[in-house]
N, C-alpha and C positions, 0 to 999 in steps of 0.2 A: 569573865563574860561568857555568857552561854551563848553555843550557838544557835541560831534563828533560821529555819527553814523556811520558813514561809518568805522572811525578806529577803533569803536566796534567791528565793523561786519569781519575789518583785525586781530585785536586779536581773534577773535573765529576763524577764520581759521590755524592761526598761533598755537593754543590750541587742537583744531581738529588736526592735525596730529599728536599727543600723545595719543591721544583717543585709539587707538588698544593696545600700549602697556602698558598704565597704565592699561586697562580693563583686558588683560592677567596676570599683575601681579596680581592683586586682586584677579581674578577668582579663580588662580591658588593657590594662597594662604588660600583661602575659602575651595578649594576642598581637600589641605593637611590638612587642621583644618577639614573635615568631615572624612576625612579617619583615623584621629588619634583620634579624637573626640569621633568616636562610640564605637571602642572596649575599652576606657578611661570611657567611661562612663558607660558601662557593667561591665567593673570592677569593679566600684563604686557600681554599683546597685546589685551586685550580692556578694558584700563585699572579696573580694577576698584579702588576707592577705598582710600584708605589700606594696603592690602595691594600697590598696583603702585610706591608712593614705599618701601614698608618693603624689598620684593626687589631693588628697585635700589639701595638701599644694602647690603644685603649683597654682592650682586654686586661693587658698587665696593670693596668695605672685602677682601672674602675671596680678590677676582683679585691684591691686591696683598700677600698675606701667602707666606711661601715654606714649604713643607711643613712643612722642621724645624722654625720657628717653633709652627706649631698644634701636632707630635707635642709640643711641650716645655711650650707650655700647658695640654693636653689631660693629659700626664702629669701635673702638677703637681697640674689641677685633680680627675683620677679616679683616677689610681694612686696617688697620695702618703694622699690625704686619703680614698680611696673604697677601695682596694684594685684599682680593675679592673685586668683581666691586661694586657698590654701590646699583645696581639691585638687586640683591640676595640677598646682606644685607636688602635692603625695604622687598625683599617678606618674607627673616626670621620671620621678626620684623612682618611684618601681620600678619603672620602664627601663629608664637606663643600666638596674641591675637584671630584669627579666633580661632584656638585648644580649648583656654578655655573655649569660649563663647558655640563653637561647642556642648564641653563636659555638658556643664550645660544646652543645651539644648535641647541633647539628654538622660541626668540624668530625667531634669523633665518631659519628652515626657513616659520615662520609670515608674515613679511614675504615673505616668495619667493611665497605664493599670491595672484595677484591680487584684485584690490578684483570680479570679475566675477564670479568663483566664490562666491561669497559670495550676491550679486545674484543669481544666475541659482536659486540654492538658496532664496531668500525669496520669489523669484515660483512654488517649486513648492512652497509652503508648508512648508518642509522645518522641523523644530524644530529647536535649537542642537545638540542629541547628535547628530542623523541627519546635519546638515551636518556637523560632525566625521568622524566616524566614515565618510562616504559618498563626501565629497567633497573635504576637507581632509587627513585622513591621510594618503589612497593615493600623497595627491603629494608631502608634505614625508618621507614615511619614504626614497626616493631621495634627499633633498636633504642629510637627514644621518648616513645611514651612514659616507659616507666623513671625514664631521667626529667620528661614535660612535666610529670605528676611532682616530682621534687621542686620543679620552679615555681607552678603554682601555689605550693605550699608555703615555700619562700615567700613569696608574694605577699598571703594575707598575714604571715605571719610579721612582716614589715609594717603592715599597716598599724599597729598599738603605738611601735616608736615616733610616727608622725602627730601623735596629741601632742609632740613637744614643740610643735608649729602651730599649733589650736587645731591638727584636723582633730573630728569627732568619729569616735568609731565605735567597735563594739566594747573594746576594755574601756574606753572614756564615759562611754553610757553608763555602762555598770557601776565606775566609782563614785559617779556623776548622785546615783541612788545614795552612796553612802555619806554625804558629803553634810547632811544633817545628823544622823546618830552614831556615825563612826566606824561602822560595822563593814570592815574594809576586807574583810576575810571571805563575808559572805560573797561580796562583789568580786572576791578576785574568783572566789572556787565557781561564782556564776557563769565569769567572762572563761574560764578554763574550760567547762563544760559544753560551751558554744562553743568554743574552739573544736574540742576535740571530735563532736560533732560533726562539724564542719568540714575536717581534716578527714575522716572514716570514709563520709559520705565521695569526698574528691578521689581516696584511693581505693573504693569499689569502682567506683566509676571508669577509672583511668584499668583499672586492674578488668573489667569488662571490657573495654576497647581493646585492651593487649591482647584479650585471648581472642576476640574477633579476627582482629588482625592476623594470628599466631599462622604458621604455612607459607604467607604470601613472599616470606624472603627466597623462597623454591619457585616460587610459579611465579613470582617480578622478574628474575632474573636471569640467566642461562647457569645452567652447574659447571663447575669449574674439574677437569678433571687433569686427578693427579698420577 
């Protein structure tokens, strides 16, 4: 069978018009994995009772399950018995992985600031938010961008394995094309090429933030002298 460019080039459009809303769900699921992420991981770091032994077990229980696994219990347990649409079941199912990825790598962003900074902040009477916020932030938000850029990656790259629940996305579009003449290669090198796209586009991005960023771990902090 020869290959056919042109109905490449009809599968990458047909893929392309999923592009908005798979990138929403992902995003969207990124952004509830940072929002639950960070105070998860201040609790960890800052040992806070019974709530740092309960996050370390989900952490350990949720890094070892594989995506399809949660879309098929998350289906079972909302769609079967709830009705939820199958959307918000995927972005669950992201979430819960963006969360832990989130949490451990805002845990180690927090290990990276030294034990001085901290000290140098409690001898200028500083309270726990203004140490945060003044002192602690400036420098671990460098330390995990280019770990953030890995979970958003994660992320949409999760999203293909959820057509096994009927979401539709950009690989589903794509083979969705071939599904009358067979030409299943073209679809896949289509839905590849939007990926990779996609993927570039996110680690320029993230990869300009880092260098904006770059400096402020000296000027958030105080220097530590040895």
């Amino acid at each position: 069978m020869n290959f056919d460019i042109a109905f490449m080039f009809r599968a990458m459009l047909e893929a392309g018009a999923e592009i908005p809303r798979s990138l929403l769900i992902a995003f969207s699921a990124v952004l509830l994995g940072i929002a639950a992420g960070l105070p998860a991981a201040l609790a960890r770091f800052y040992r806070v009772p019974v709530l740092r032994s309960v996050l370390g077990a989900w952490t350990t229980v949720t890094k070892g399950l594989p995506n399809i696994l949660v879309y098929f219990m998350l289906f079972v347990l909302l769609s079967q018995k709830s009705g939820f649409p199958v959307e918000l079941i995927t972005l669950i199912g992201i979430s819960i992985g963006a969360f832990t990825e989130m949490t451990e790598v805002f845990r180690g962003a927090l290990e990276s600031v030294e034990k001085c900074q901290f000290d140098a902040a409690r001898s200028m009477a500083f309270p726990e938010h203004k140490t945060f916020f003044r002192v602690v932030l400036p420098q671990i938000v460098p330390v995990c961008l280019p770990m953030a850029s890995g979970v958003v990656i994660h992320a949409i790259k999760a999203l293909p394995v959820a057509m096994m629940i009927g979401m539709r996305d950009i690989l589903n579009a794509a083979l969705s094309a071939a599904v009358i003449n067979y030409r299943y290669l073209e679809s896949y090198i289509a839905a590849a090429l939007i990926f990779w796209g996609i993927f570039i586009v996110v680690e320029r991005t993230f990869l300009y933030i880092e260098k904006r960023y770059r400096g402020n771990k000296i000027k958030g902090g105080a220097v530590c002298l040895k």
